[in-house]
BAFI-3210 file (N, C-alpha, C; in Angstrom, 3 decimals, decimal comma, padded with zeros to 6 digits):
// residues 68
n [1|2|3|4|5|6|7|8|9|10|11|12|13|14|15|16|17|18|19|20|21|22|23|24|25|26|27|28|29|30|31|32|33|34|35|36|37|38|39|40|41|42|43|44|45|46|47|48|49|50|51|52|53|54|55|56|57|58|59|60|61|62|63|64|65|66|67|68]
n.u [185,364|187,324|189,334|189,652|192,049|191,641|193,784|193,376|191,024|188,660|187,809|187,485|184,848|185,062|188,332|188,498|188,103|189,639|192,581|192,094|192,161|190,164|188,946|189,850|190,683|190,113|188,325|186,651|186,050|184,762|182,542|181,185|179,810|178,011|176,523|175,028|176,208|177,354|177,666|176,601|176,822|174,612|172,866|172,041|174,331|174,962|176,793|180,139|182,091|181,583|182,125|183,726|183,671|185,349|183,863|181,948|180,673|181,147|180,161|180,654|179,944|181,044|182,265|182,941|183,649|185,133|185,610|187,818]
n.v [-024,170|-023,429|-021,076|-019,253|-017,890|-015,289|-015,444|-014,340|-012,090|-013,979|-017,086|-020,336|-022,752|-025,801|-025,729|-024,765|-026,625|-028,567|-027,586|-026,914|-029,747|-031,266|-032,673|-035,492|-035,164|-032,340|-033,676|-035,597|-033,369|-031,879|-033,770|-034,233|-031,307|-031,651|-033,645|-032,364|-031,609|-029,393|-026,172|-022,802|-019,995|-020,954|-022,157|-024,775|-025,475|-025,824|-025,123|-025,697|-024,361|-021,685|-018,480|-017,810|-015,729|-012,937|-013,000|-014,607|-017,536|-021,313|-024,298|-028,023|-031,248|-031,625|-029,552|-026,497|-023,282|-020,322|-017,429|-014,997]
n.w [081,915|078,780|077,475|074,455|072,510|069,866|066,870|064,700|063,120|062,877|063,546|061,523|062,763|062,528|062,468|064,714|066,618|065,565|066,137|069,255|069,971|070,287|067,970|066,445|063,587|060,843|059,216|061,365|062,948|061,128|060,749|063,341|063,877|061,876|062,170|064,622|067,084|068,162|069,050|069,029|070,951|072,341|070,568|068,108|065,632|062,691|060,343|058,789|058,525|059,940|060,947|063,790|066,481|068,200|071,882|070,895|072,610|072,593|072,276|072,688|073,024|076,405|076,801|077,172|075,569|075,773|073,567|072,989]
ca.u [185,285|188,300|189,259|190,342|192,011|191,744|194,815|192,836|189,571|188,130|188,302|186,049|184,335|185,931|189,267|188,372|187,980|190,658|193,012|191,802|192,370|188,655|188,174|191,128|191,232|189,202|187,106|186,028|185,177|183,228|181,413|180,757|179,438|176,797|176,052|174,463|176,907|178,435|176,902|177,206|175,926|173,458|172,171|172,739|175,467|175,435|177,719|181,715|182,646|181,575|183,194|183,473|184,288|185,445|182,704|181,279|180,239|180,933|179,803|180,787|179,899|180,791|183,328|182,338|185,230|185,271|186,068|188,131]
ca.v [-023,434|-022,904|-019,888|-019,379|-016,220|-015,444|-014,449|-013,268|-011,902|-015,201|-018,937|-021,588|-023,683|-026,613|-025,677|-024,423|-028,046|-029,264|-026,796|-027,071|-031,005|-031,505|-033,647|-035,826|-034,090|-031,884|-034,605|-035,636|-032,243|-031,575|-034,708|-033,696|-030,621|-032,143|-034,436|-031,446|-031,836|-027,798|-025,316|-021,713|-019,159|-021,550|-022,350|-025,672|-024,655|-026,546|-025,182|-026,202|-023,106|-020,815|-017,930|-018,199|-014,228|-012,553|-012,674|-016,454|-019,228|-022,318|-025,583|-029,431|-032,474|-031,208|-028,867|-024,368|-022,165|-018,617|-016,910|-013,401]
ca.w [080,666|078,329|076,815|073,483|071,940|068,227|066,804|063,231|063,160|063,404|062,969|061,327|063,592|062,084|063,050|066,378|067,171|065,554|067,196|070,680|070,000|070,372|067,116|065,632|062,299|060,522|058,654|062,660|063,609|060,357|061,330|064,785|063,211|060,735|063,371|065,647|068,493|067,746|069,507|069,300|071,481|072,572|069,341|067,020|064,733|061,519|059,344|059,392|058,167|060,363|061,575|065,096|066,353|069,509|072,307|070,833|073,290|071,874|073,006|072,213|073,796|077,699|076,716|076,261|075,080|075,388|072,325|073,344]
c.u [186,697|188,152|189,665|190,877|192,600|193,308|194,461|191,587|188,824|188,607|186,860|185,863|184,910|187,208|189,133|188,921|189,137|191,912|193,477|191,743|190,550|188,305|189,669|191,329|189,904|188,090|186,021|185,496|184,521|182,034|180,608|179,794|178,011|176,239|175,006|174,850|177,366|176,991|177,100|176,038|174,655|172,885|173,244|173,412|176,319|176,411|178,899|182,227|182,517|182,007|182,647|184,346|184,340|183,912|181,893|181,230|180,226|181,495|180,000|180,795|179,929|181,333|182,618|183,625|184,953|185,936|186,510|189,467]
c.v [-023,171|-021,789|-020,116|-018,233|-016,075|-015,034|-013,590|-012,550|-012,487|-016,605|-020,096|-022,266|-025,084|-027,136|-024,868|-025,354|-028,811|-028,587|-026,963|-028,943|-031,880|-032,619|-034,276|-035,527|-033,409|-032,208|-035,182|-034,885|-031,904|-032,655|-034,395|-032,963|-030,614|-033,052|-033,483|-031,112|-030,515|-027,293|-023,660|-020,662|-019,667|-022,144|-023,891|-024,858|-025,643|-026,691|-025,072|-025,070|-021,925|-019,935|-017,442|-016,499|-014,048|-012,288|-013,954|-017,111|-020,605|-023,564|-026,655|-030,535|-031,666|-029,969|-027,259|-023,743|-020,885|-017,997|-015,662|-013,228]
c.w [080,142|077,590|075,550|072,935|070,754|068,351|065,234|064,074|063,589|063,136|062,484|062,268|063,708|062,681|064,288|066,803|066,804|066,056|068,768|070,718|070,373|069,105|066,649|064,844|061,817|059,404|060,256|062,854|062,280|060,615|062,814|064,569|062,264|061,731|064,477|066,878|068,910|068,215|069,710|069,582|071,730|071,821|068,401|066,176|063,524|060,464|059,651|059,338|059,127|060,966|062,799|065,371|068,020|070,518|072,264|071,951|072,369|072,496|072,408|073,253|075,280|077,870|075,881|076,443|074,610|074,306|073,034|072,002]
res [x|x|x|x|x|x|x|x|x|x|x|x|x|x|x|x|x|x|x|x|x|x|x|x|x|x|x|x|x|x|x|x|x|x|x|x|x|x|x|x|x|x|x|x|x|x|x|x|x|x|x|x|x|x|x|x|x|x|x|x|x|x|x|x|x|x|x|x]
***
């Protein structure tokens, strides 16, 4: 499991991934994304935008990242 730790409030989902090097840019990880591959808090997690907040689980392909 990796961690991740905001440094705002939150972060789009989007750039989570591109960030944490998880998608090659953030046209990849919105694809990923629309694709159904994004998972948060257990749950499909369709939209790119979303704000991902302290406390989140969020899942891709093999890879879950603690949100703190």
């Amino acid at each position: 499991m990796m961690k991740f730790e905001l440094k705002d409030d939150y972060i789009e989902l989007f750039k989570l991934f591109k960030v944490l090097d998880l998608a090659d840019s953030g046209a990849h990880a919105k694809m990923l994304i629309a694709d159904g591959y994004a998972k948060r808090n257990g749950e499909v997690e369709l939209r790119k935008r979303a704000k991902i907040v302290s406390g989140d689980i969020v899942e891709i392909a093999e890879v879950v990242i603690e949100i703190s």
